[in-house]
C-alpha positions as CSV (number, residue, x, y, z in Angstrom):
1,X,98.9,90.9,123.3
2,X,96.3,93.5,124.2
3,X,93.1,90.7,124.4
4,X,95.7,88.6,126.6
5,X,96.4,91.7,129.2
6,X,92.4,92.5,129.4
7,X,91.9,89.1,129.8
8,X,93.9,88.8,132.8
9,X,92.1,91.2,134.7
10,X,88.7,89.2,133.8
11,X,87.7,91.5,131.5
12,X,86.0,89.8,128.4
13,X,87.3,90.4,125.4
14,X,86.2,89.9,121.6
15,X,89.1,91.2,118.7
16,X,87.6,92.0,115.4
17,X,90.0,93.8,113.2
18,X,88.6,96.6,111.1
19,X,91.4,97.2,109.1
20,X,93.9,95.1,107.3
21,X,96.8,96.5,104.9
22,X,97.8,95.5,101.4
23,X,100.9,96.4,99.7
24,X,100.9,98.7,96.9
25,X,102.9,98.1,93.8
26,X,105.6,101.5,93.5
27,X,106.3,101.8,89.8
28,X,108.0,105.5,89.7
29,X,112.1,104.6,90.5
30,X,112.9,106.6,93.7
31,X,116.3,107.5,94.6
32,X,116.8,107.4,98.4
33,X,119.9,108.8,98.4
34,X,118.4,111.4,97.2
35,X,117.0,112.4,100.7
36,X,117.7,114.1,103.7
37,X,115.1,112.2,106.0
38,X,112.9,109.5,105.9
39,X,109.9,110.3,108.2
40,X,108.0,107.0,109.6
41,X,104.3,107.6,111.6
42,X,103.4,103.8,111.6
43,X,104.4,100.6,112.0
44,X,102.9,99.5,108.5
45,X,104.9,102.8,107.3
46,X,108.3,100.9,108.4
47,X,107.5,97.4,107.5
48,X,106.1,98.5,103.6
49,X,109.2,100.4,102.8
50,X,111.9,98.0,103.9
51,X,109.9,95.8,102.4
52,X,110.1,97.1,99.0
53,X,114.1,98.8,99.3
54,X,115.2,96.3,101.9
55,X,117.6,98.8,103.3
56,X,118.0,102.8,104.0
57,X,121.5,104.6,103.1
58,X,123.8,105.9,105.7
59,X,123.3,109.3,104.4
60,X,119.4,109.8,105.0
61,X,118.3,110.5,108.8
62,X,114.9,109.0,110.1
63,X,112.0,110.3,112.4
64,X,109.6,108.6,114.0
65,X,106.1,109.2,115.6
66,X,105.3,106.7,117.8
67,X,106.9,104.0,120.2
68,X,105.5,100.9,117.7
69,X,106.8,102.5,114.9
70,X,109.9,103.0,117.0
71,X,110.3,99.3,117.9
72,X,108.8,98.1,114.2
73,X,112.5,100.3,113.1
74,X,114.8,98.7,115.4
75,X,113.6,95.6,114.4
76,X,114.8,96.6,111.1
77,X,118.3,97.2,112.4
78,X,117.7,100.9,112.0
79,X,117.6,103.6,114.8
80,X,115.7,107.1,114.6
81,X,117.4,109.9,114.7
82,X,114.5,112.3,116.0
83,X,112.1,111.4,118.0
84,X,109.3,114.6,119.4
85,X,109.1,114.8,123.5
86,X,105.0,113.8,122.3
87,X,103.7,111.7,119.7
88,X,101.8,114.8,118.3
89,X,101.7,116.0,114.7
90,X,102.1,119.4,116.0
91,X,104.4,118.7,118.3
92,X,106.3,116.6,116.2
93,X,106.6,119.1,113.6
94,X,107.5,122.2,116.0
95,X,110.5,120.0,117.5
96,X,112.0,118.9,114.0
97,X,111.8,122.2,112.7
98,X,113.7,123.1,116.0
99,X,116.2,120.1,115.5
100,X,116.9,120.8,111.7
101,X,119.2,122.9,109.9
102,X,118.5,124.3,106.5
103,X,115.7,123.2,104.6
104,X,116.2,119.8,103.6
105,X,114.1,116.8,101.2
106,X,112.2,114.5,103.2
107,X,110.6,111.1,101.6
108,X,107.8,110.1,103.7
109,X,106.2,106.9,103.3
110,X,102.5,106.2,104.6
111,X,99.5,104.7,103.3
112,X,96.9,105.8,100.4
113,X,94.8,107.3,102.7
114,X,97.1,108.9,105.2
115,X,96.5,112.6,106.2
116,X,98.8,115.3,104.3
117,X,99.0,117.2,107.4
118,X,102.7,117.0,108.3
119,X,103.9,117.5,104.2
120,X,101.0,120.1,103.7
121,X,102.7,122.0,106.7
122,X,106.2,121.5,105.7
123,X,106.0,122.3,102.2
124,X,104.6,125.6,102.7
125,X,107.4,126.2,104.8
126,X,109.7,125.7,101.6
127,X,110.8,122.2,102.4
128,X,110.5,119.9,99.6
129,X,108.6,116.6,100.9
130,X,107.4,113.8,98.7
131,X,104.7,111.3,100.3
132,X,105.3,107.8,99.0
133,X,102.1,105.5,99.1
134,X,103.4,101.8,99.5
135,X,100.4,100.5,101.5
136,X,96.5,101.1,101.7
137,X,94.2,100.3,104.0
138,X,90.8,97.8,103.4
139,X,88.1,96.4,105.7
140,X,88.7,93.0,106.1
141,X,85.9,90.5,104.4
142,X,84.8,89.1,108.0
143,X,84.7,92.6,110.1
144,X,80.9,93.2,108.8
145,X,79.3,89.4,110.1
146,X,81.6,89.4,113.0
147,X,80.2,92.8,113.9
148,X,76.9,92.2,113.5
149,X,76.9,89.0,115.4
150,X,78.3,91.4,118.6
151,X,75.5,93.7,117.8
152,X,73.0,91.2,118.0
153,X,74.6,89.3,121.1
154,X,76.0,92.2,123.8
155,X,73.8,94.8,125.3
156,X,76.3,97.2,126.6
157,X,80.5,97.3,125.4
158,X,83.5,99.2,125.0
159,X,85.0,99.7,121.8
160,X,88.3,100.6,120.8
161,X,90.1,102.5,117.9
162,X,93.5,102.7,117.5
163,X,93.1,104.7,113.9
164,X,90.8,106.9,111.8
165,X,90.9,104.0,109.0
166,X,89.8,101.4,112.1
167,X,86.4,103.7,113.2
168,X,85.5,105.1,109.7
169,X,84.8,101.2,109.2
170,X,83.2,100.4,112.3
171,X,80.9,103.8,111.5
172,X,80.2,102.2,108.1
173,X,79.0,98.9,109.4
174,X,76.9,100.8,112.0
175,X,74.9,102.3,108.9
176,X,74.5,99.5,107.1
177,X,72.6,97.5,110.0
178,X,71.1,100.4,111.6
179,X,72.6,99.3,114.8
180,X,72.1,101.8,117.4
181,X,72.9,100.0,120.3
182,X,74.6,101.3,123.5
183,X,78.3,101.5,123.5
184,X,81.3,103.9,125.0
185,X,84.1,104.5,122.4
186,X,87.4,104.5,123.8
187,X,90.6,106.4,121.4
188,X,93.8,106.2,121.7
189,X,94.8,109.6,120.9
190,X,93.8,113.2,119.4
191,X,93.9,112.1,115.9
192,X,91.4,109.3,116.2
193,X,89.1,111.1,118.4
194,X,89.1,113.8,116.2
195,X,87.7,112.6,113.6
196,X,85.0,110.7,115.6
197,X,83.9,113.6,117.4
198,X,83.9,115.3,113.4
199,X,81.6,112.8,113.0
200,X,79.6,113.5,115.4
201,X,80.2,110.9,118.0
202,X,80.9,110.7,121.8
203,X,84.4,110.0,122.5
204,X,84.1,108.3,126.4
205,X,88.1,108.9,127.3
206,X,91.4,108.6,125.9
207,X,94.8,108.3,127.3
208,X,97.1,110.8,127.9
209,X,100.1,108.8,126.1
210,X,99.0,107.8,122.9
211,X,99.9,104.6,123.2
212,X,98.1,100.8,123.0
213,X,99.4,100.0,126.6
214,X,98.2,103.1,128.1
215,X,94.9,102.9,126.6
216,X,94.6,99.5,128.1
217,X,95.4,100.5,131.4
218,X,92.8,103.3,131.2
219,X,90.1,100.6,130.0
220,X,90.7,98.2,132.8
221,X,91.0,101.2,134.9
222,X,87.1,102.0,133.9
223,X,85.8,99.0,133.6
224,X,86.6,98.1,136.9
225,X,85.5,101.3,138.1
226,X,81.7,100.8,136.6
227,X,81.7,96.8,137.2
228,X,79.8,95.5,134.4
């Protein structure tokens, strides 16, 4: 979808995943009637835990982070019941808190190496919050040649991240082949710049909605900008 809509602008266009997920196997027995809400920050998120429990009762309320995770939920036959004005952890959290009554139990299902950020936060404000790893995150076995062969080809690109997992990997291969070639790093929102910019990297722009279409829009928008 995304190499299709560069594409039609004439804008070439090379897709090398740098992530891919694999399940995890969930052997403690978890009661999901046992919770208030279900809170869902990715796709993967959505499509691991119904998945694994096929369904979500009545009773629990869901929240969502993210128009993909959104549509990843419908899909499911499921609607959220909160959704923040911005898909910001901060905001995200400030808005629930705002939308909720009482403190209430929350199971919140991400990957392995997902940030602890939002349960960190809430826990300390006495709400009781269990993460539930059902997915992790691995470089796939083809990212590293497929890379390298870019490296060795193109003189000048755009690359983009859409996650923290997605440039830690990219970072890594860049080690590894001592490639320090020239390049403008595009993110697609405050999380994934972040951490590149922790890392001591360049972030070239990012969009203001955190989304894959909007950070398409601002590419094309660039790239036709500086013609090359």
């Amino acid at each position: 979808m995304a190499q299709k809509k560069l594409e039609a602008e004439s804008i070439p266009t090379i897709s090398i995943p740098l992530i891919e997920t694999t399940p995890l196997k969930v052997d403690e027995k978890i009661k999901l009637s046992d919770y208030d809400w279900l809170f869902f920050t990715s796709q993967n998120a959505v499509h691991y835990f119904f998945w694994q429990y096929k369904t979500c009762p009545a009773t629990v309320k869901i929240a969502v982070i993210g128009t993909k995770t959104e549509e990843a939920l419908i899909e499911k036959g499921f609607h959220a019941d909160f959704l923040p004005s911005k898909f910001e952890t901060d905001i995200f959290i400030y808005e629930w808190l705002e939308h909720v009554e009482g403190k209430t139990s929350i199971l919140f299902p991400q990957s392995l190496k997902g940030r602890s950020v939002i349960s960190d936060l809430l826990s300390q404000k006495g709400f009781f919050i269990k993460r539930l790893f059902l997915y992790d995150t691995v470089m796939p076995q083809n990212a590293h040649l497929a890379l390298k062969k870019i490296f060795a080809e193109e003189s000048y690109f755009y690359i983009t991240f859409a996650s923290p997992s997605a440039w830690k990997n990219f970072k890594k291969i860049c080690e590894e082949t001592a490639f320090n070639g020239h390049y403008q790093i595009v993110s697609i929102g405050p999380v994934t710049s972040d951490i590149i910019r922790r890392d001591g990297y360049h972030v070239a722009f990012q969009p203001e909605i955190y989304t894959m279409n909007a950070l398409l829009d601002l590419l094309i928008k660039e790239f036709l900008k500086n013609e090359f």
